[in-house]
C-alpha angles and dihedrals in degrees: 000000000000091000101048101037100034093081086050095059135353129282098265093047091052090042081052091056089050092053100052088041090055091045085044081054087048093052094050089051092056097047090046077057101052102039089045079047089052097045091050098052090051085067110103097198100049129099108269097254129201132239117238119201111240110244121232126290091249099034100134094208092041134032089354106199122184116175127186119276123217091257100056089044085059090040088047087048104050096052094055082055092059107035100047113347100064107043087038087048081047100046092041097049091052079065101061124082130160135210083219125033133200123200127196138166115205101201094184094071096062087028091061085042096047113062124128140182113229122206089280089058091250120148116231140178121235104166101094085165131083137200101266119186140173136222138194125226081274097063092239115139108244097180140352134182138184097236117211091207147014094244104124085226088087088057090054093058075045096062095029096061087042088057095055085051090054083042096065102034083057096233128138112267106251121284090216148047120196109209128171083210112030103166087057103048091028086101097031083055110044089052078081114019101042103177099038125112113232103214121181115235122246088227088072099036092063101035073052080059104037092046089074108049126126109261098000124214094004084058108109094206095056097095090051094045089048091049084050100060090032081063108048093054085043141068088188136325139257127284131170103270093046141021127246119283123216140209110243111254099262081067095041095063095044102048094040085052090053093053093050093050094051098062099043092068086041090064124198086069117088135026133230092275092057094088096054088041084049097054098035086054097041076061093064091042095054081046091064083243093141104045128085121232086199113037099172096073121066103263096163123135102208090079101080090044086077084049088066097045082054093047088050103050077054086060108042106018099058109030115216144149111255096263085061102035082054092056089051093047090050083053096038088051098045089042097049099045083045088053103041092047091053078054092053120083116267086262095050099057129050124261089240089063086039079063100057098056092215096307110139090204097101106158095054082049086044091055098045089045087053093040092052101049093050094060082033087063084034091059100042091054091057088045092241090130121133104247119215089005101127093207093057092096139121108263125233114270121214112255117251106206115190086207087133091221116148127192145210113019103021133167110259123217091201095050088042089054093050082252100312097310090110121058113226098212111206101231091205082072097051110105116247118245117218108206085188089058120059100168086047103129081234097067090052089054085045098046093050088048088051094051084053107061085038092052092221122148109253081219094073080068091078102049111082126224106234108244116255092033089081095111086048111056083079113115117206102274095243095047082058090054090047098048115106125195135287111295135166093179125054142041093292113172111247121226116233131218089253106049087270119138113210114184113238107239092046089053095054087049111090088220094068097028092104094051088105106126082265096308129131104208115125128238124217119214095216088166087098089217094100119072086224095057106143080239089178077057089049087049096047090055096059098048103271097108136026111287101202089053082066091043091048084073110051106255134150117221137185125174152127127011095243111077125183131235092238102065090065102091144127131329092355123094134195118229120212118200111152100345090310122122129198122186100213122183125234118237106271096045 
């Protein structure tokens, strides 16, 4: 009773419904007492007997009544949902595929679950997702996925994981793609489905319509004018032994523009935004968006709107935390996909669901079916089979399809990327670095990685540190923040000897030159923007003068990127911090 009534109302109400039904049971016991009591004591020759009081319903020593609380029918239900729902809901829904496809996402569902009250006592809504499925022409629901954004990326790992399952079944992937918004989700779409066609669905264009009319709803022409554009995209519309029928595009245009432009001269129809909805959708309509390549399968897009209803009701109609509402989703899907295909024509369904008889419980089918073709092997063998009796035949198992595909709540690549703007590197693909082995190529591939984050110059490699000036390569921590790249052009700070930055330009100035911490050591502009620039100094720095004479003096040089061998020598050191290099003398030169 739990299972089959708990989808239908929350776990109180039906708690509620246990409880009456038990004190109904405790009523008829009591009248089964007292009549078997009055037609006893008309027997005359029966012992005169005594009437006892009932005790109450929750009297530990008497009756002793105990119903089902709200909490055990949850318990009850959930593990019905672990044990067979989910992984029958799972099983069922790999076997379905589809030659059109409609997509749709329902955001009211997460936004009524979502909300949250910060510290001011605000309420706020965190959910930006929605709950977005996919059907197939017959209406059953193929996938389905809480998605944790609106970025189309999360409908790409859909498809792509739909395509293995095509893969594997060995079906064509799907002609069509239904989209209440095709322009946006074409490119999300056709990363997986590359051959496909994305359509936009008739149900949208004219709520599109409808949406801007004067007055909405209250406006009495709103039903005409909705039949008018519904007829100029359709030939007719869809019924139950055949699907809709629509004009070519050429058609569409012409007769939608003729309907726009009716009531326009008809006035009290459309608002002041009609004009910019009218032109967007006449876009669609010279795209080709609205027809149908393949009119003889269902391609409507009304279909999954009543998908969403049904998502929704979920939602508000039965209150739950998410581990609950997930275990209703895994039933409503199964049920509804059980239910839709016993609606569906013999051909249209699989022989396995033409087995069930309608019945949602799948595993329990699955098992008989199972069960029975094993003695059924077991009798043919021993020749015990009934010959010529049609019913003696092995039943239909339910498919089981690796495909790996998990629905409902499922980890996102995109959301765990922050929506791609961080790059999610496979360590499987990293090249192994062998410290034993310094001339492995590895270590070359490692090494220039390395140089990389650290933004160092891979030609600083080749200019070796003079042994015993180790502990004193280290700049002042906050000279190194401080430090930008290699430049020969433009007003770069220069580091001093004492931790000191001094901006370019204002060294080269005689009016700051002495703004040295005291210090007179002078300080070179090698940057070549400033008049004044020391350009012997400039030339000295990339090999055309003799570099200890500079350094002779004290100064402190930076400067282009090329060095020459010969300005390593001794007692000086160069200093590397973010592809920048410094040639600092030691005390004594």
């Amino acid at each position: 009773m739990i299972v089959e009534f708990r989808p239908s109302m929350s776990a109180g109400r039906l708690a509620e419904h246990l409880k009456q039904l038990h004190l109904r049971e405790y009523k008829q016991r009591m009248m089964e007492y007292l009549r078997y009591f009055q037609a006893r004591s008309q027997q005359k020759s029966a012992d005169s007997a005594r009437l006892f009081p009932f005790s109450a319903p929750d009297d530990v020593d008497g009756y002793n009544d105990q119903t089902i609380s709200s909490d055990m029918v949850s318990e009850v239900y959930q593990e019905f949902y672990e044990r067979s729902r989910q992984e029958e809901s799972i099983k069922h829904t790999r076997t379905l595929t589809g030659e059109c496809i409609s997509t749709d996402a329902t955001f009211k569902a997460p936004k009524r679950g979502a909300v949250v009250v910060n510290r001011e006592g605000k309420r706020y809504n965190v959910g930006r997702g929605g709950i977005l499925s996919i059907i197939n022409e017959r209406s059953e629901i193929i996938a389905w996925h809480l998605c944790q954004t609106k970025e189309g990326e999360e409908l790409t790992e859909i498809l792509d994981a739909l395509r293995a399952r095509y893969s594997l079944l060995g079906v064509d992937l799907p002609w069509g793609v239904i989209s209440d918004d095709c322009c946006k989700s074409r490119s999300s779409i056709l990363l997986a489905l590359s051959d496909t066609s994305v359509f936009l669905d008739i149900f949208h264009c004219i709520a599109r319509y409808t949406a801007v009319i004067l007055g909405g709803c209250k406006n009495r022409l709103r039903g005409i004018v909705s039949r008018d554009i519904r007829d100029s995209l359709l030939k007719e519309g869809a019924t139950p032994e055949r699907p809709a029928l629509y004009w070519s595009k050429e058609e569409q245009g012409v007769k939608l523009e003729a309907v726009f432009q009716k009531w326009s001269r008809r006035g009290g129809v459309w608002s002041a935004a009609a004009p910019k909805v009218h032109v967007n959708q006449m876009l669609h309509v010279r795209q080709g968006c609205l027809t149908r390549p393949n009119q003889h399968i269902r391609s409507d897009g009304s279909r999954i709107e009543g998908v969403n209803r049904h998502w929704n009701t979920v939602v508000k109609a039965v209150s739950s935390g998410l581990e609950n509402f997930l275990a209703l989703s895994y039933d409503f899907v199964l049920r509804k996909n059980i239910r839709t295909a016993m609606r569906n024509s013999r051909g249209e369904r699989s022989d396995f669901v033409d087995s069930t008889f309608g019945s949602h419980y799948i595993g329990l089918v699955d098992d008989v079916a199972k069960l029975w073709n094993l003695l059924y092997e077991e009798s043919k063998a021993k020749g015990r089979e009934a010959l010529g009796d049609e019913k003696f035949l092995p039943l239909p198992e339910l498919q089981d399809i690796p495909s790996g595909e998990v629905f409902g709540l499922v980890p996102s690549a995109n959301m765990a990327s922050f929506s791609g703007n961080i790059k999610v590197e496979d360590e499987e693909d990293e090249p192994v670095i062998s410290a034993d082995d310094p001339a492995s190529p590895n270590t070359e591939i490692s090494q220039e990685a390395i140089l990389k984050s650290l933004d160092i110059d891979p030609q600083l490699l080749l200019i070796p540190l003079e042994s015993g000036t180790g502990d004193k390569t280290a700049a002042p921590e906050q000279s190194l923040r401080d430090v930008d790249t290699w430049s020969c052009h433009g007003p770069d700070p220069i580091l001093h000897k004492d931790g000191a930055i001094i901006d370019a330009q204002a060294a080269s100035s005689s009016s700051q030159s002495d703004v040295r911490h005291g210090s007179d050591v002078p300080v070179v502009d090698l940057t070549g923007d400033n008049p004044d620039c020391d350009q012997a100094a400039q030339d000295t720095i990339c090999g055309d003068a003799n570099l200890p004479n500079a350094a002779s003096n004290g100064r402190w040089l930076r400067g282009c990127r090329e060095l020459p061998d010969k300005a390593v020598e001794d007692n000086r050191q160069w200093k590397t911090y973010q592809e920048v290099a410094r040639w600092a003398p030691t005390p004594g030169t």
